[in-house]
C-alpha positions in Angstrom: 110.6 79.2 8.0 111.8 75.8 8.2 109.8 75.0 5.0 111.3 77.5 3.3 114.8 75.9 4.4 113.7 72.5 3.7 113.1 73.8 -0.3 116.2 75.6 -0.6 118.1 72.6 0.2 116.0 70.5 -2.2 116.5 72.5 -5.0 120.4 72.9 -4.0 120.5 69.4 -4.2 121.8 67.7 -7.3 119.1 65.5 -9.3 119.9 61.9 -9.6 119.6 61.3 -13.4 118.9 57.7 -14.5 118.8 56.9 -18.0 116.6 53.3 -18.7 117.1 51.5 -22.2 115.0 48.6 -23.0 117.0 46.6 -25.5 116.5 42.8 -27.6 119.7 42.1 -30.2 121.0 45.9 -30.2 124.6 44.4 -30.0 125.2 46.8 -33.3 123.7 50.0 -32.0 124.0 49.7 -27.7 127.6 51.0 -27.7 127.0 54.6 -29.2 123.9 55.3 -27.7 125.3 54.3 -23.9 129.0 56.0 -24.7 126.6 59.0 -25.1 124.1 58.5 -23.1 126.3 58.7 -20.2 128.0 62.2 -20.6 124.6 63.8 -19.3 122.9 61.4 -16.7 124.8 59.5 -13.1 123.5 56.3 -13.9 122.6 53.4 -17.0 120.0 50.9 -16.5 119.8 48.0 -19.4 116.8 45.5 -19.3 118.3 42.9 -21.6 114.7 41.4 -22.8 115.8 38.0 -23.4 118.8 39.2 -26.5 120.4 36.3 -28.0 123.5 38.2 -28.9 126.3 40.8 -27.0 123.9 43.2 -26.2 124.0 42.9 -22.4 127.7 42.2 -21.8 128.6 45.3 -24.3 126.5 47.0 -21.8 127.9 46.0 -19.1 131.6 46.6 -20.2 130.1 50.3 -20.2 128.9 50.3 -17.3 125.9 50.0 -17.2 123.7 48.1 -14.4 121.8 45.1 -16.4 119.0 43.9 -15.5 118.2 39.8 -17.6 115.0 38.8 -18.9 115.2 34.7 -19.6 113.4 35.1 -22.3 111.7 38.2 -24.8 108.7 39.2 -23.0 108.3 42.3 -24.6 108.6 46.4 -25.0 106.5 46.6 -22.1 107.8 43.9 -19.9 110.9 45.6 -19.8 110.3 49.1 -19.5 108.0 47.9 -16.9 111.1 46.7 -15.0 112.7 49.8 -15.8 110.4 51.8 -13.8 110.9 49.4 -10.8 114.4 49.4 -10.7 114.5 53.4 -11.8 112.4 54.2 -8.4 114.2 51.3 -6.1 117.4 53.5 -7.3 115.6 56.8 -6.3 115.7 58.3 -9.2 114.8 62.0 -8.9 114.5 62.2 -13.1 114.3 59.0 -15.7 114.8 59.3 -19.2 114.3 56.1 -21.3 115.6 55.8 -24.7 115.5 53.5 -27.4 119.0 50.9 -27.6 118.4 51.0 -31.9 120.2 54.5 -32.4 116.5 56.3 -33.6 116.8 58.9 -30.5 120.1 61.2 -30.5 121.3 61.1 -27.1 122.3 64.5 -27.1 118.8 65.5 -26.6 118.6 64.4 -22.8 118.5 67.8 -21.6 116.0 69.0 -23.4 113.6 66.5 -21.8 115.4 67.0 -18.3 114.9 70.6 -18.2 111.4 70.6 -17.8 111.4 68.6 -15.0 114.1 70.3 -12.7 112.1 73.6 -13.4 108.8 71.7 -12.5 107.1 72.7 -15.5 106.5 68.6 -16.2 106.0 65.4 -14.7 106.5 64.0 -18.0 108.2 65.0 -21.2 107.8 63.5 -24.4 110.1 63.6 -27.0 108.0 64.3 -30.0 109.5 63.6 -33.9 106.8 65.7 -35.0 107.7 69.2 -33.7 110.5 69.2 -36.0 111.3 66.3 -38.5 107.8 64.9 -39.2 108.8 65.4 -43.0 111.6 62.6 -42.5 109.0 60.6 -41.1 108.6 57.4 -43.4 104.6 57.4 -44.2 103.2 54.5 -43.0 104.7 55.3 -39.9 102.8 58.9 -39.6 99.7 56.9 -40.9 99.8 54.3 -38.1 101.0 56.7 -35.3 97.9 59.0 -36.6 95.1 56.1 -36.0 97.2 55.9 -32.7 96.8 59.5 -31.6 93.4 59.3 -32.9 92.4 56.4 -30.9 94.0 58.4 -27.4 92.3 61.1 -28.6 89.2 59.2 -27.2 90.2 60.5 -23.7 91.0 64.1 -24.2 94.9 64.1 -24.7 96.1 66.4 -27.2 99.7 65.0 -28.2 101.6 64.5 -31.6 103.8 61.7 -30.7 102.2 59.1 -28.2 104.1 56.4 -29.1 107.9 58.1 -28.8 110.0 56.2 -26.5 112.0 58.9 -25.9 110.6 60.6 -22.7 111.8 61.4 -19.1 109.3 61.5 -16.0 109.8 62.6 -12.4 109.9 61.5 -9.5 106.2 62.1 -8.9 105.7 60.4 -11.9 107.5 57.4 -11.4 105.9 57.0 -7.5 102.3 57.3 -9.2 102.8 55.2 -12.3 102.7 51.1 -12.3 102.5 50.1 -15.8 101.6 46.9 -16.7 101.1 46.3 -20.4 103.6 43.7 -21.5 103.3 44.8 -25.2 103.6 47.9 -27.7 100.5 49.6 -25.8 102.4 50.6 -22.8 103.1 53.4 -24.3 99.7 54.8 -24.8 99.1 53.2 -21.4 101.3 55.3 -19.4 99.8 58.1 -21.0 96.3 57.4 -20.2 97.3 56.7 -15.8 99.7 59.7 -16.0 96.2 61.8 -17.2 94.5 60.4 -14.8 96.9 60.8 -12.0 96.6 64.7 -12.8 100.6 64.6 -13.9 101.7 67.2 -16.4 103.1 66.0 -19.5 104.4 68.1 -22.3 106.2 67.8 -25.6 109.6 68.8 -27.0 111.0 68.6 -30.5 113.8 65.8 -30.5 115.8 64.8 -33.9 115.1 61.2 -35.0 117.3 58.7 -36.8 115.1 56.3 -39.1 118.3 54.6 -40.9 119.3 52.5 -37.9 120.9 48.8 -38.6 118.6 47.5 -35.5 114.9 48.1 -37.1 112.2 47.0 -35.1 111.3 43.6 -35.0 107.6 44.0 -34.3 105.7 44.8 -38.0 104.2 48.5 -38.4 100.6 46.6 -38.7 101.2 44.4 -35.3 102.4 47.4 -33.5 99.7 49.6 -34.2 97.3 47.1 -33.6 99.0 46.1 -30.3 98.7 49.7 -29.4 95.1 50.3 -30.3 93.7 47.1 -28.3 95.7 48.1 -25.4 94.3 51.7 -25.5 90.5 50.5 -26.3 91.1 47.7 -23.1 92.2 50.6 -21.0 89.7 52.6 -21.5 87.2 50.3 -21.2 88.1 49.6 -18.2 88.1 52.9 -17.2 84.6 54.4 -18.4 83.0 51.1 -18.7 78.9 52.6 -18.4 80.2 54.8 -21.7 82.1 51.6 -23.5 79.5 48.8 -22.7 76.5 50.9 -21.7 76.0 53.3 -24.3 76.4 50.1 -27.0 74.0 48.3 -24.9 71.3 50.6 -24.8 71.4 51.0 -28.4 71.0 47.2 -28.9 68.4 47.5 -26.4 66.5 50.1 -28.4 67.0 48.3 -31.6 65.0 45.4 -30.1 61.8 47.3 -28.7 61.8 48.9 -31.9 61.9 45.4 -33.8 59.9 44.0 -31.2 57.0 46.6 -31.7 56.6 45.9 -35.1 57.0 42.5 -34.9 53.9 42.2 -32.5 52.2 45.2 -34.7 52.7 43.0 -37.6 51.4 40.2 -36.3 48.4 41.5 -34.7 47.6 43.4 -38.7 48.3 40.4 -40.9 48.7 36.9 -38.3 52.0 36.9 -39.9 55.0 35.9 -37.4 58.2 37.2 -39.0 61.3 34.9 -38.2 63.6 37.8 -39.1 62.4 40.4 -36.9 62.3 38.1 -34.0 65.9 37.1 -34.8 67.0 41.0 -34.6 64.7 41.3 -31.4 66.0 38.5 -29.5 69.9 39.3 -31.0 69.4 42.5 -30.4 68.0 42.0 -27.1 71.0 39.7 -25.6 73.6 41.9 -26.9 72.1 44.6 -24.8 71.6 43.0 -21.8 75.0 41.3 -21.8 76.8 44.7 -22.7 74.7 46.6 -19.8 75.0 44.0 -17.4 79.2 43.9 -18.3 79.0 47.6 -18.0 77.4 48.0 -14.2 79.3 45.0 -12.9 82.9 47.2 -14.1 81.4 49.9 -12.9 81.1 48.6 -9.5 84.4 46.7 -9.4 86.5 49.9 -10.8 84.8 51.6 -8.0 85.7 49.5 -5.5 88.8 49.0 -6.4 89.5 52.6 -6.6 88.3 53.1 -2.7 90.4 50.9 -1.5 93.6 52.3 -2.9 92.5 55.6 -1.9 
């Protein structure tokens, strides 16, 4: 009974909405997104990541709580910041949004609703539902190889890489991120997955004519993105990443070995070549197995004691 109670004045309860906007030089965009921003969540959060123009006072003048990087540390650094300040704030629901204009503000419920009906722990908001045809190609090329490369672990989502998203309170409590780069996005992903969180997608409307582009090249971002995902998931099935690689190499050098002794034993003939590949071959593997048990046994470890 007094669980039932307890619920009932949960859910009567009103969610404390924090909206969390990484921003570097947005001086020209900032304004409109926070005027609009703030009509559908209580509070702003700004991580100013090291912006040498107005981007953090016009933020402030709105309202906003600012949160200072001395210097650009990155996309990551400051939506990792985000998430610290969003759950020191108890935030019961966190949307982050982009300070360039690209996301349209009045999508916020959309990605909220979700999460008060606890369908979600995390919603992303996909520009591929809807508008994938105003999608400039290289950027549906490069967010492809993306998706591809997080395919590697079983997620099935269009848009990994939209900053556009808003996570729960569950999800903020079980999600540290700490890539400093591009690749926290396909980070936060890949802990959220194997948390056991729910994520799911909505159709949002995107904005690609913005006067803040991004400063970070298609090429570097997707290649920022990939090594993150390819470190993170090494790290996380390290006897698949190193092993499998290793016993292949391993193989390849019996096999070159074995002929290179059958050959010599037929003809007297040493061949430097297939000792080369045997001995190369036979490092690799042993350096790639060896890397693989030693993660193996550290990851486990590890994951005891935070259990």
């Amino acid at each position: 009974m007094f669980a039932l109670l307890n619920r009932n004045c949960m859910s009567s309860k009103k969610p404390y909405i924090i909206a969390c906007i990484p921003t570097y030089n947005e001086e020209k965009t900032i304004a409109k997104v926070l005027l609009k921003t703030k009509k559908y969540v209580d509070k702003m959060i700004v991580c100013d990541d090291g912006s040498t123009d107005m981007s953090a006072e016009i933020a402030e003048a709105l309202g906003a709580e600012v949160i200072r990087h001395g210097k650009n540390m990155g996309y990551g650094a400051a939506l990792g910041t985000l998430f610290r300040r969003a759950r020191e704030a108890g935030a019961d629901v966190m949307i982050t949004i982009d300070a360039d204009g690209q996301h349209d503000p009045d999508d916020i419920p959309k990605l909220v609703e979700p999460i008060l009906n606890e369908a979600a722990d995390i919603v992303i908001g996909s520009r591929f539902l809807t508008c994938a045809r105003e999608t400039p190609t290289y950027r549906k090329i490069g967010i492809k190889l993306i998706n591809w490369v997080t395919k590697m672990k079983s997620m099935k989502i269009s848009d990994t890489q939209s900053g556009f998203r808003a996570y729960s309170r569950r999800a903020l409590e079980n999600l540290r991120p700490v890539e400093m780069g591009m690749g926290i996005s396909t980070e936060i992903l890949l802990k959220a997955e194997e948390k056991g969180l729910k994520i799911i997608e909505v159709p949002i409307r995107i904005f690609y004519n913005v006067e803040s582009p991004s400063t970070m090249s298609p090429l570097e971002h997707a290649l920022d993105v990939i090594f993150s995902t390819i470190k993170h998931l090494s790290i996380r099935h390290p006897l698949i990443f190193y092993g499998m690689p290793g016993i292949i190499c391993l193989f390849v050098a019996l096999v070159s070995g074995l002929v290179l002794i059958q050959l010599f034993n037929i003809s007297r003939y040493f061949s430097l070549p297939l000792a080369m590949i045997t001995i190369g071959f036979g490092v690799a593997g042993i350096i790639l197995c060896s890397t693989a048990v030693m993660l193996w046994v550290l990851v486990s470890l590890i994951k005891e004691k935070s259990t």
